[in-house]
mmCIF file of the N, C-alpha and C atoms, coordinates in Angstrom:
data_MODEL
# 
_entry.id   MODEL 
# 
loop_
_atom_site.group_PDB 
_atom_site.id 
_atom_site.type_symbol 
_atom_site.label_atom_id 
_atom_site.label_alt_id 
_atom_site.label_comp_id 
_atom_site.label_asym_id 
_atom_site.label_entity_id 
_atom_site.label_seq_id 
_atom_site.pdbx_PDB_ins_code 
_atom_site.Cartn_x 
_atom_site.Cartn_y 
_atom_site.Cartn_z 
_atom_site.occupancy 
_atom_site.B_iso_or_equiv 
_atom_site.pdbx_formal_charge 
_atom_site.auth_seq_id 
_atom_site.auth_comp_id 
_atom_site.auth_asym_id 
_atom_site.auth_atom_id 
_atom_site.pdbx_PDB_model_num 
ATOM 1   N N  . UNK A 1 1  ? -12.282 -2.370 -42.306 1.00 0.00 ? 1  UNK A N  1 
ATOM 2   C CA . UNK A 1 1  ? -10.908 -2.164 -41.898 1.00 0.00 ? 1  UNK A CA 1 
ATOM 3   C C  . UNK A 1 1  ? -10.820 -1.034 -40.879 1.00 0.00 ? 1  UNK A C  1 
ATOM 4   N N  . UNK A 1 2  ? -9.506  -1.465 -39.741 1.00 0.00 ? 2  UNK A N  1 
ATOM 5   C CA . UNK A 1 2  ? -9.609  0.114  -39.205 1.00 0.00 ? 2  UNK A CA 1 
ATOM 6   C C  . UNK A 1 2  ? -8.881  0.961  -39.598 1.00 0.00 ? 2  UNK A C  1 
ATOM 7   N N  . UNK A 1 3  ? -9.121  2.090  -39.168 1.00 0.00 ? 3  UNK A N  1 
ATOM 8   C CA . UNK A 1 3  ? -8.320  3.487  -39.272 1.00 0.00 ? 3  UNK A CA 1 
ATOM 9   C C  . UNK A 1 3  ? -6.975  3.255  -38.871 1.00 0.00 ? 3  UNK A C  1 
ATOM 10  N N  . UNK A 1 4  ? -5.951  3.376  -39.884 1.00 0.00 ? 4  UNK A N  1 
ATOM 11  C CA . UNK A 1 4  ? -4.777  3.631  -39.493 1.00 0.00 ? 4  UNK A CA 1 
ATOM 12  C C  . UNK A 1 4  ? -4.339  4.844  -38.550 1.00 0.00 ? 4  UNK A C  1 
ATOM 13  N N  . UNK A 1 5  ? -3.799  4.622  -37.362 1.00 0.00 ? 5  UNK A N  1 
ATOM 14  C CA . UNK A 1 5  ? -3.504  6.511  -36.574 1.00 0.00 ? 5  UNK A CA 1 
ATOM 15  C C  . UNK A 1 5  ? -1.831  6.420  -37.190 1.00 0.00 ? 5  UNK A C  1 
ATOM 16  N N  . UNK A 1 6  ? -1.995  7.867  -37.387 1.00 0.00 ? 6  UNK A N  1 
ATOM 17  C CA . UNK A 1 6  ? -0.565  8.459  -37.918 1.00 0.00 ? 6  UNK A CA 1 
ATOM 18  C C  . UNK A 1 6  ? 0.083   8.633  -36.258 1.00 0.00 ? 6  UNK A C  1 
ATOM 19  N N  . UNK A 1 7  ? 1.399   8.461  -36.499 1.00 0.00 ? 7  UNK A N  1 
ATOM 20  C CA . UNK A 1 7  ? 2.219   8.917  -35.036 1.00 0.00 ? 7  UNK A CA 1 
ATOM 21  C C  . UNK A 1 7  ? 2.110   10.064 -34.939 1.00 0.00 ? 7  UNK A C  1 
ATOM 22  N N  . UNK A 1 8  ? 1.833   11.091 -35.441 1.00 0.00 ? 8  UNK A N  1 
ATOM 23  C CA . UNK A 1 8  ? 1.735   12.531 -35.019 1.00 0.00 ? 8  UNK A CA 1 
ATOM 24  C C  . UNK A 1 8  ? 0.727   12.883 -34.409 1.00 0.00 ? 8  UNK A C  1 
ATOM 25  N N  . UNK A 1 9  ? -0.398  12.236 -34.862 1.00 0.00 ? 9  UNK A N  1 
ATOM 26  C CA . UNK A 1 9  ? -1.710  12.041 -33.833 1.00 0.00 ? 9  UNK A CA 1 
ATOM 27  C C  . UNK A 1 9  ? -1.705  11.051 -32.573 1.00 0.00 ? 9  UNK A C  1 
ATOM 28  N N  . UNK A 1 10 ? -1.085  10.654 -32.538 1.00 0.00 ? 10 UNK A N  1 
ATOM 29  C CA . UNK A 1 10 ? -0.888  9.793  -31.416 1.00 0.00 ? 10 UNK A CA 1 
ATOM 30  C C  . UNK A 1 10 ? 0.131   10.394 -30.388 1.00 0.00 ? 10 UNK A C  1 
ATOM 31  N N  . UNK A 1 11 ? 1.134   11.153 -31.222 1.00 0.00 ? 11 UNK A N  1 
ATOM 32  C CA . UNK A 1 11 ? 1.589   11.378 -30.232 1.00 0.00 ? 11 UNK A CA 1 
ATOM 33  C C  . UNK A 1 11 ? 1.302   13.277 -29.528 1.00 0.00 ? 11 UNK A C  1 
ATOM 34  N N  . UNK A 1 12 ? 0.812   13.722 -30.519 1.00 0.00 ? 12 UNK A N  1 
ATOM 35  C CA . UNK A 1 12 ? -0.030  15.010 -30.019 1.00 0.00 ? 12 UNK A CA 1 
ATOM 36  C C  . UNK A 1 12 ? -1.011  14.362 -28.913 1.00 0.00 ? 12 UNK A C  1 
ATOM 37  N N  . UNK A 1 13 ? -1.956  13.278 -29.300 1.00 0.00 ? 13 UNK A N  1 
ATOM 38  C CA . UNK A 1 13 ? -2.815  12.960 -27.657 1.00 0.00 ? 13 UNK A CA 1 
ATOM 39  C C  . UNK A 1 13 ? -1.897  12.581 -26.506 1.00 0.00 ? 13 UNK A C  1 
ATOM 40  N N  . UNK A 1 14 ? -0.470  11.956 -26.677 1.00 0.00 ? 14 UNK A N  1 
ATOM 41  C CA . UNK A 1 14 ? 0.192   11.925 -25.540 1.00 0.00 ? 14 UNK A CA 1 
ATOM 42  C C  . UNK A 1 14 ? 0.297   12.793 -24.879 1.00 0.00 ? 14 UNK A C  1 
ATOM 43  N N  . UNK A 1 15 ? 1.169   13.821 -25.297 1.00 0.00 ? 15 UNK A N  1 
ATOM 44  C CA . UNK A 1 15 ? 1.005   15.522 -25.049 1.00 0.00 ? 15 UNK A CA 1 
ATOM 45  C C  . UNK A 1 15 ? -0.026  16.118 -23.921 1.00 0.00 ? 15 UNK A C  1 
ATOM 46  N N  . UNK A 1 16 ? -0.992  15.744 -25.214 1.00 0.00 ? 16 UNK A N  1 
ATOM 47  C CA . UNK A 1 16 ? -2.205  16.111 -24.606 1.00 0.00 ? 16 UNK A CA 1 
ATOM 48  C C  . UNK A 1 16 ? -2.425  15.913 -22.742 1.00 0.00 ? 16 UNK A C  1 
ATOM 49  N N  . UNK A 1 17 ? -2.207  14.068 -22.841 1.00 0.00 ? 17 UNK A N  1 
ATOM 50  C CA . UNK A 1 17 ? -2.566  13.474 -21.612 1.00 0.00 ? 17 UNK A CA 1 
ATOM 51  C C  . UNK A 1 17 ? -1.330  14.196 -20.793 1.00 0.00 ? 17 UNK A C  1 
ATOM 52  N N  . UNK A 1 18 ? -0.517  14.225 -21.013 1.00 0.00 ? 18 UNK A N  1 
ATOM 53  C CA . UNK A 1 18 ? 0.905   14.642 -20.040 1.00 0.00 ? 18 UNK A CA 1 
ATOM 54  C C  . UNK A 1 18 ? 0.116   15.834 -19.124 1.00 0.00 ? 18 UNK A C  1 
ATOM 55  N N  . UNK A 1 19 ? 0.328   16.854 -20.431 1.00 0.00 ? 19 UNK A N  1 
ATOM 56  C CA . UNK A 1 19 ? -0.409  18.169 -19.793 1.00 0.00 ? 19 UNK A CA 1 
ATOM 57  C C  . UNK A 1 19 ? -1.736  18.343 -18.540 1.00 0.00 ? 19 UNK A C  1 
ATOM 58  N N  . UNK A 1 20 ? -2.428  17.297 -19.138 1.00 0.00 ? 20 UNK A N  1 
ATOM 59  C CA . UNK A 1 20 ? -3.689  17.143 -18.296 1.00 0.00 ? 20 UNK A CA 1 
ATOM 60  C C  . UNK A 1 20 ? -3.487  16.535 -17.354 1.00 0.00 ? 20 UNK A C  1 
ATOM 61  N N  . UNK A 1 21 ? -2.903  15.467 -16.974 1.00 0.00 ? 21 UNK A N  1 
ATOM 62  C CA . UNK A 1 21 ? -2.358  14.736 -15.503 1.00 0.00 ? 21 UNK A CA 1 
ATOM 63  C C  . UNK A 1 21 ? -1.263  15.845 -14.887 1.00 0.00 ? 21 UNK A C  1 
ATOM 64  N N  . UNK A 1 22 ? -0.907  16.344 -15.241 1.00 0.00 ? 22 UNK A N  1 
ATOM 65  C CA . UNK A 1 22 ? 0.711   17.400 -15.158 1.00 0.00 ? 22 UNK A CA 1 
ATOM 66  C C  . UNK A 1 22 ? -0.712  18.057 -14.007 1.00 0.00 ? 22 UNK A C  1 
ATOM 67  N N  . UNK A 1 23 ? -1.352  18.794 -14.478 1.00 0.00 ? 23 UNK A N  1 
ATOM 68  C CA . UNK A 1 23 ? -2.428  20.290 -13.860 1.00 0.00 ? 23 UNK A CA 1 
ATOM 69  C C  . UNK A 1 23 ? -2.914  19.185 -13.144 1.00 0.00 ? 23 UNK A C  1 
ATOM 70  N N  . UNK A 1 24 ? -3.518  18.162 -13.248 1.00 0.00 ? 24 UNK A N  1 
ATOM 71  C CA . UNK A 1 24 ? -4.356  17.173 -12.693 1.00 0.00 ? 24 UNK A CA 1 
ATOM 72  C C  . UNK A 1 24 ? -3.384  17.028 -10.878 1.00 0.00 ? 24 UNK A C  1 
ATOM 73  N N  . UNK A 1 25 ? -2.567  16.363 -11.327 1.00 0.00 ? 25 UNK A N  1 
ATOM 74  C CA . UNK A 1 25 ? -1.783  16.275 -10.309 1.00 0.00 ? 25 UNK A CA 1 
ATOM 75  C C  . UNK A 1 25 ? -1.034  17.151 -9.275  1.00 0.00 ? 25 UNK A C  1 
ATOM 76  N N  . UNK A 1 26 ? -0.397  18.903 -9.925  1.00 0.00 ? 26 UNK A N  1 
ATOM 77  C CA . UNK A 1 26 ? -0.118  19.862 -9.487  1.00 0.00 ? 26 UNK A CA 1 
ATOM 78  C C  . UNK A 1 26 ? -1.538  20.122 -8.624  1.00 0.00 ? 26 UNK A C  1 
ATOM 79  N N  . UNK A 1 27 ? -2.447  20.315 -8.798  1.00 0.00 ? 27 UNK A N  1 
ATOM 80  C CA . UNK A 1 27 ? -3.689  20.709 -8.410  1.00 0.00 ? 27 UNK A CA 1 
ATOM 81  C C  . UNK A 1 27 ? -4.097  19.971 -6.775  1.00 0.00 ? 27 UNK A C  1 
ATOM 82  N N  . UNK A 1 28 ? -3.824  18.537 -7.347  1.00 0.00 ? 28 UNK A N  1 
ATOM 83  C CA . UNK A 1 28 ? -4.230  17.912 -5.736  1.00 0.00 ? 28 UNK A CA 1 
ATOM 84  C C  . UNK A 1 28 ? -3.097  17.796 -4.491  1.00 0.00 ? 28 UNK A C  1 
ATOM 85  N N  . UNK A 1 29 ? -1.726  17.887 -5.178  1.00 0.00 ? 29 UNK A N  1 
ATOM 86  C CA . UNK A 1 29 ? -0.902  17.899 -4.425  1.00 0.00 ? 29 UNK A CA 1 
ATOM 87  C C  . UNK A 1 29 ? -1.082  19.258 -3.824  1.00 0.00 ? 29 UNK A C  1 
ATOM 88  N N  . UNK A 1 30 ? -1.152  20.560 -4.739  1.00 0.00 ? 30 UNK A N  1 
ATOM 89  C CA . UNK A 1 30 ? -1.627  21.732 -3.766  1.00 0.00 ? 30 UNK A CA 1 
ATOM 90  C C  . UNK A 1 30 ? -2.840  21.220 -3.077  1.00 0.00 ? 30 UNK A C  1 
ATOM 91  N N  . UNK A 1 31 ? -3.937  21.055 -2.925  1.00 0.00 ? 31 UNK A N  1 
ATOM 92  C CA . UNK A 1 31 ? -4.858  20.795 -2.171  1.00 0.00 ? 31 UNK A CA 1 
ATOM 93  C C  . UNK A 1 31 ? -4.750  19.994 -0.662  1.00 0.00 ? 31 UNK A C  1 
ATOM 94  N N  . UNK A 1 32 ? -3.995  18.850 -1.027  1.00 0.00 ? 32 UNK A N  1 
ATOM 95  C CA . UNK A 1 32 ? -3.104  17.769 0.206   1.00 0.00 ? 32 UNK A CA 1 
ATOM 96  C C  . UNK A 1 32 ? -2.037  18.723 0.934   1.00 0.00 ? 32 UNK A C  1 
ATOM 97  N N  . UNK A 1 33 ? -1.675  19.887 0.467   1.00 0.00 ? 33 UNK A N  1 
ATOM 98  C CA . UNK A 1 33 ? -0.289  20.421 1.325   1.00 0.00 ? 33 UNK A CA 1 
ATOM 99  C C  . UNK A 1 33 ? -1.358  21.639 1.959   1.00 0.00 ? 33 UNK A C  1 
ATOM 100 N N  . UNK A 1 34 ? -2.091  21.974 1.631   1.00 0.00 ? 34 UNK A N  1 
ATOM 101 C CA . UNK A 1 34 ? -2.738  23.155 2.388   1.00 0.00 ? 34 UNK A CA 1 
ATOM 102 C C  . UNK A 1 34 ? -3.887  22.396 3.547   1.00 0.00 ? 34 UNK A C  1 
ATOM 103 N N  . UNK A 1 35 ? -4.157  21.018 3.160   1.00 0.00 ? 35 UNK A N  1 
ATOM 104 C CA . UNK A 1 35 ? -5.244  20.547 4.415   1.00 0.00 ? 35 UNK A CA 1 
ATOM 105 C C  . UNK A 1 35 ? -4.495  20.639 5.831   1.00 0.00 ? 35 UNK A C  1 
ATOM 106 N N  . UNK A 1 36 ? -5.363  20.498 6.527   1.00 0.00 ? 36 UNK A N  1 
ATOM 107 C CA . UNK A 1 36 ? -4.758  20.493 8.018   1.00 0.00 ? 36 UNK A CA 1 
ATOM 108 C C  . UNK A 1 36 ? -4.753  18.779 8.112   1.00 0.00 ? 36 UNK A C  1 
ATOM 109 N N  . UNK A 1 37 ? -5.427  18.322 7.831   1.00 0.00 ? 37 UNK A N  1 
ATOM 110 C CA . UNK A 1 37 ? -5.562  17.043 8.034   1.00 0.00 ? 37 UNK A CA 1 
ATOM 111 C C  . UNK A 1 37 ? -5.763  16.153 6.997   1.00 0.00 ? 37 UNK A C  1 
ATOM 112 N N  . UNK A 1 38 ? -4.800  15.863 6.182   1.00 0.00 ? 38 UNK A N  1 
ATOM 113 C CA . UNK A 1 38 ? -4.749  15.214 4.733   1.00 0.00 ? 38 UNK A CA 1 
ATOM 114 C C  . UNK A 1 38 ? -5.313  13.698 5.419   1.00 0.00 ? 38 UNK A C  1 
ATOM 115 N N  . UNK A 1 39 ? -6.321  13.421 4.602   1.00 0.00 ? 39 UNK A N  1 
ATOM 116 C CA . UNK A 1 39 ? -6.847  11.962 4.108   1.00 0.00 ? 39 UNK A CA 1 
ATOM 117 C C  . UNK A 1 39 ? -5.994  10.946 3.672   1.00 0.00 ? 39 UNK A C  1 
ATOM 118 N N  . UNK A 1 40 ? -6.111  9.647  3.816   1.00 0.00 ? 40 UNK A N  1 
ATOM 119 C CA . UNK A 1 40 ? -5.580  8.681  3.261   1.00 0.00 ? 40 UNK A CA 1 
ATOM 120 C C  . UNK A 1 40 ? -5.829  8.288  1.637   1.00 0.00 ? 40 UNK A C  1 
ATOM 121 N N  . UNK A 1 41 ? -7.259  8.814  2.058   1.00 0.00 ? 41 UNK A N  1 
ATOM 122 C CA . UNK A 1 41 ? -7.961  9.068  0.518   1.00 0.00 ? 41 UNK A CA 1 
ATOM 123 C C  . UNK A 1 41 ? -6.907  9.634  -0.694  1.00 0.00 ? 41 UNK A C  1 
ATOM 124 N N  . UNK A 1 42 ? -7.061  11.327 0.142   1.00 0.00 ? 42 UNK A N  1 
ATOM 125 C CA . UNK A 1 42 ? -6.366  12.391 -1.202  1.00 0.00 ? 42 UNK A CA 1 
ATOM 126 C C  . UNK A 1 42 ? -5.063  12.113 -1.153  1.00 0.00 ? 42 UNK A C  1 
ATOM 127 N N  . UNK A 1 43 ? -4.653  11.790 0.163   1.00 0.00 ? 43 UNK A N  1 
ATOM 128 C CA . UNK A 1 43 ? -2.740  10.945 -0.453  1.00 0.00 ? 43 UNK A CA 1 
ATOM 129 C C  . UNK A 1 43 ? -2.314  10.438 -1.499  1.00 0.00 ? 43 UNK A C  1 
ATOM 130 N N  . UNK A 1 44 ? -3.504  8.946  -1.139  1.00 0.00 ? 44 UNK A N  1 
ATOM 131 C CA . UNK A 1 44 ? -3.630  8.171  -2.343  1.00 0.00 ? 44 UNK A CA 1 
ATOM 132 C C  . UNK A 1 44 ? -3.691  8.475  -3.648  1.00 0.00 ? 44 UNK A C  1 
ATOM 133 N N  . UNK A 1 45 ? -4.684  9.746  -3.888  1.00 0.00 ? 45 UNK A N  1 
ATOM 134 C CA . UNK A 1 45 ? -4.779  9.966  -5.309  1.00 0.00 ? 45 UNK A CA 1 
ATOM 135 C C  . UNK A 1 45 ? -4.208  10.794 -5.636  1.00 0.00 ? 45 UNK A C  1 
ATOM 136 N N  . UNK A 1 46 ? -2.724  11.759 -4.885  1.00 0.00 ? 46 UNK A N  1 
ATOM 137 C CA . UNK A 1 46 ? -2.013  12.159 -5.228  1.00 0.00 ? 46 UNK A CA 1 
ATOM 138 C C  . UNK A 1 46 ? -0.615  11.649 -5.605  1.00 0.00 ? 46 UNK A C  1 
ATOM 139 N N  . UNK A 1 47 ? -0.923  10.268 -5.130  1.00 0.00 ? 47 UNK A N  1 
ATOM 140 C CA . UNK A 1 47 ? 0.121   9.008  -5.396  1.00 0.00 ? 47 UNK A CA 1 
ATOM 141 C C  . UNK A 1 47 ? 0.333   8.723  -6.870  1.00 0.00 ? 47 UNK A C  1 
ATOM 142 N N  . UNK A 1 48 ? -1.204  8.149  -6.678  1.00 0.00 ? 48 UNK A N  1 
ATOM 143 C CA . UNK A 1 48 ? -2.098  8.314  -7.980  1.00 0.00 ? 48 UNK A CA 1 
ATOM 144 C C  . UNK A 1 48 ? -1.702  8.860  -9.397  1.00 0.00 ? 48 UNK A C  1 
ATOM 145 N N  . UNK A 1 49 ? -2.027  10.348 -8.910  1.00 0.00 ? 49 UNK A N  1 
ATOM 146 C CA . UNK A 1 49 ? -1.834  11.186 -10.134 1.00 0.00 ? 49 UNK A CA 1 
ATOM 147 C C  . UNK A 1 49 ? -0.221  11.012 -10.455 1.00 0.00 ? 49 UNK A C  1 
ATOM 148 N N  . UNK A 1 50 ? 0.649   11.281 -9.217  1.00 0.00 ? 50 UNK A N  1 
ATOM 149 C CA . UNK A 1 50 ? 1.629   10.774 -9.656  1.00 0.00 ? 50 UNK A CA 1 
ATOM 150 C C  . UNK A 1 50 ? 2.632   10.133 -10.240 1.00 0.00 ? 50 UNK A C  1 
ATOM 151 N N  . UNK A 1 51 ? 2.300   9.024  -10.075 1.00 0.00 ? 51 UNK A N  1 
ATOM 152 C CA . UNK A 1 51 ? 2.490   7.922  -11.425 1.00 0.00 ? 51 UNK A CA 1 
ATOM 153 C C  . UNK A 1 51 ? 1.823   7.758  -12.740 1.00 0.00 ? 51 UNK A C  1 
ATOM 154 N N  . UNK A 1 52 ? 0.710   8.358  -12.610 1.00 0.00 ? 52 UNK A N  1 
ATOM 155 C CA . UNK A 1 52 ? -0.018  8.254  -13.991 1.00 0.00 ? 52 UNK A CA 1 
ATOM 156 C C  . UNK A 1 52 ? 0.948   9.451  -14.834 1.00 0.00 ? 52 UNK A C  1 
ATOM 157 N N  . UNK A 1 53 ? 1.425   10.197 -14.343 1.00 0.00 ? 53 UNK A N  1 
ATOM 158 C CA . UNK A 1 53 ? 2.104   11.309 -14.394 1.00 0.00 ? 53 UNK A CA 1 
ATOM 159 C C  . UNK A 1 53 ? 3.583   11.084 -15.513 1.00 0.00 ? 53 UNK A C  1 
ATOM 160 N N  . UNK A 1 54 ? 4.316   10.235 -14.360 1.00 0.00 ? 54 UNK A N  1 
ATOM 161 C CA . UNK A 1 54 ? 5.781   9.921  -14.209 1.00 0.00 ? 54 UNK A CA 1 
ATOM 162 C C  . UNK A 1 54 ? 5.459   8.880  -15.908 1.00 0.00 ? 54 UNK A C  1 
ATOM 163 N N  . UNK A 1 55 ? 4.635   7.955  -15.293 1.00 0.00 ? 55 UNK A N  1 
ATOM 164 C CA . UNK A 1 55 ? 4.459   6.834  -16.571 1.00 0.00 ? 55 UNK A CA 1 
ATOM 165 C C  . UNK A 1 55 ? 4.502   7.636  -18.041 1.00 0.00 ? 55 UNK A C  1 
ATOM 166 N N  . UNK A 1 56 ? 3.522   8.869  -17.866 1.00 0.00 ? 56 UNK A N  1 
ATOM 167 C CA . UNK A 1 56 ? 3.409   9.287  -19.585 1.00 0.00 ? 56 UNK A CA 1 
ATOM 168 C C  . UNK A 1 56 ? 4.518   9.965  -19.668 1.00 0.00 ? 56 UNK A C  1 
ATOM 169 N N  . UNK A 1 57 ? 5.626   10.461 -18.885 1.00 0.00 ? 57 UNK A N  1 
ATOM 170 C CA . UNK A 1 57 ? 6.520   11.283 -19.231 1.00 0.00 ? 57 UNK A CA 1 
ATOM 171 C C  . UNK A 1 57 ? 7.801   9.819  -19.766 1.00 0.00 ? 57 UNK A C  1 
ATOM 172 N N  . UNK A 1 58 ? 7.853   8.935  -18.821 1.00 0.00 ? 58 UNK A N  1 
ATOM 173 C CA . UNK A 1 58 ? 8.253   7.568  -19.663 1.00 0.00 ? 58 UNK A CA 1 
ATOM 174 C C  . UNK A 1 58 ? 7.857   7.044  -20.886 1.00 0.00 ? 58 UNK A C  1 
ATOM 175 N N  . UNK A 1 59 ? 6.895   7.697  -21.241 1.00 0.00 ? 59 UNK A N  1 
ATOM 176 C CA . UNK A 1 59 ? 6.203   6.792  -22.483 1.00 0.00 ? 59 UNK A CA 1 
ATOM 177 C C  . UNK A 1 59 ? 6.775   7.882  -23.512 1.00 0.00 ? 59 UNK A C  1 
ATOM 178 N N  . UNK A 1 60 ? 6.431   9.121  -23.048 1.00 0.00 ? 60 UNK A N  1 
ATOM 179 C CA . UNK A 1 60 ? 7.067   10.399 -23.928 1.00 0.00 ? 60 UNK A CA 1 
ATOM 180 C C  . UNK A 1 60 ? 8.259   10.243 -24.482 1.00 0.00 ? 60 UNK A C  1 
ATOM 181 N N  . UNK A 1 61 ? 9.295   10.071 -23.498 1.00 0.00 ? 61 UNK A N  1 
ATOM 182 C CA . UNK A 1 61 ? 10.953  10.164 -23.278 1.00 0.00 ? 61 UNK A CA 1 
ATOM 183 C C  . UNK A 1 61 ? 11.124  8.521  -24.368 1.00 0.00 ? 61 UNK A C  1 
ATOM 184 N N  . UNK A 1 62 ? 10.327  7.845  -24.378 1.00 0.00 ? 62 UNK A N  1 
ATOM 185 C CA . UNK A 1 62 ? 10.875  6.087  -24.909 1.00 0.00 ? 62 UNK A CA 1 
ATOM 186 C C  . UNK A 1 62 ? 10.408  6.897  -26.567 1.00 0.00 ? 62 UNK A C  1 
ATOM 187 N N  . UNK A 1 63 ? 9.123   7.227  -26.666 1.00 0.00 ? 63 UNK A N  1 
ATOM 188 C CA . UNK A 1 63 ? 8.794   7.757  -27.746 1.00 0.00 ? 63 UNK A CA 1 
ATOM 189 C C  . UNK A 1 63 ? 9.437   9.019  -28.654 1.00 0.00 ? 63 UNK A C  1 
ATOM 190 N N  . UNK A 1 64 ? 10.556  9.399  -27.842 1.00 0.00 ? 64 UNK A N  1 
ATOM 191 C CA . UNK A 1 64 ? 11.260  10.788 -28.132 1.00 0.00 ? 64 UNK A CA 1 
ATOM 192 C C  . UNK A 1 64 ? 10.328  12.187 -28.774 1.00 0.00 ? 64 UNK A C  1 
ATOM 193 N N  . UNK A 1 65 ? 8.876   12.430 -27.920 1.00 0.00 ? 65 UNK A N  1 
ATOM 194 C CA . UNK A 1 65 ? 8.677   13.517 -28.066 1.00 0.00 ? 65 UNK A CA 1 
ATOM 195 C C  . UNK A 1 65 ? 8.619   14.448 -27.312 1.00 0.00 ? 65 UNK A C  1 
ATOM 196 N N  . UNK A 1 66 ? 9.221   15.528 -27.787 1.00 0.00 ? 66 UNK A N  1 
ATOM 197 C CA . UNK A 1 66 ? 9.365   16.941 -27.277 1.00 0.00 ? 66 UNK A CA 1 
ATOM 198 C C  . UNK A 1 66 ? 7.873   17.664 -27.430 1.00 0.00 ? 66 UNK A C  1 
ATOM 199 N N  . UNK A 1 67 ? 8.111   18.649 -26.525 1.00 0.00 ? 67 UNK A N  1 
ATOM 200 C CA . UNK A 1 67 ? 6.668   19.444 -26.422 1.00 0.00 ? 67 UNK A CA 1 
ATOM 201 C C  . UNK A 1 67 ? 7.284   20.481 -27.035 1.00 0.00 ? 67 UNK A C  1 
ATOM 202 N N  . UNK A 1 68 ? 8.494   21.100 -27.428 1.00 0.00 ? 68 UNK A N  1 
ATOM 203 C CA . UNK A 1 68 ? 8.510   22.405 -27.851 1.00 0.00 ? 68 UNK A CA 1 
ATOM 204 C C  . UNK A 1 68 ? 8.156   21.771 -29.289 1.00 0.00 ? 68 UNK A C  1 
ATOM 205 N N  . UNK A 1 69 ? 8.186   21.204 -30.125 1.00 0.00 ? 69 UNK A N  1 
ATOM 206 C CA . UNK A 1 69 ? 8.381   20.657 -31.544 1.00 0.00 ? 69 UNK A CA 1 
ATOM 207 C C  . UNK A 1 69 ? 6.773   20.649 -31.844 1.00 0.00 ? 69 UNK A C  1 
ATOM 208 N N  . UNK A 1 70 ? 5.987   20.228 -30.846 1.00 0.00 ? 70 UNK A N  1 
ATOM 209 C CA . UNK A 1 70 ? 4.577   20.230 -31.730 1.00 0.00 ? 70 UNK A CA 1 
ATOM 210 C C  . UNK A 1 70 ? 3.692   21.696 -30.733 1.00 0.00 ? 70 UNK A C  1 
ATOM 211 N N  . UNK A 1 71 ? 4.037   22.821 -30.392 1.00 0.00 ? 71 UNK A N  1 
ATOM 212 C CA . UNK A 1 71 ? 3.592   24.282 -30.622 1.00 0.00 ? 71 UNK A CA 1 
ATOM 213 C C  . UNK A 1 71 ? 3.680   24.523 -31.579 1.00 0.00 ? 71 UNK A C  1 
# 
């Protein structure tokens, strides 16, 4: 049988991922605004991070969790 996941663990790794795409994404968008000559490349994967971004904060907001509640 499998492991049942509790929603509190599931949704602490949401969290988790938010945070990490959040820096993930802050990070390259600084990197793309300081080039002299931004790539099509790092655009892209600041597009990228972007939506991977926007999506978990949708998944958060449908799921109703708050980040102050699980500090």
């Amino acid at each position: 049988m499998a492991k049942k996941l509790k929603k509190q663990d599931v949704d602490n790794a949401l969290l988790d991922a938010v945070f990490t795409v959040e820096a993930e994404w802050k990070q390259l968008r600084s990197i793309i605004s300081q080039s002299i000559e931004p790539t099509m490349d790092g655009q892209n994967s600041v597009a990228l991070a972007q939506a991977k971004y926007l999506y978990l904060l949708r998944e958060a907001r449908h799921r109703k969790i708050s980040a102050i509640r699980y500090n």
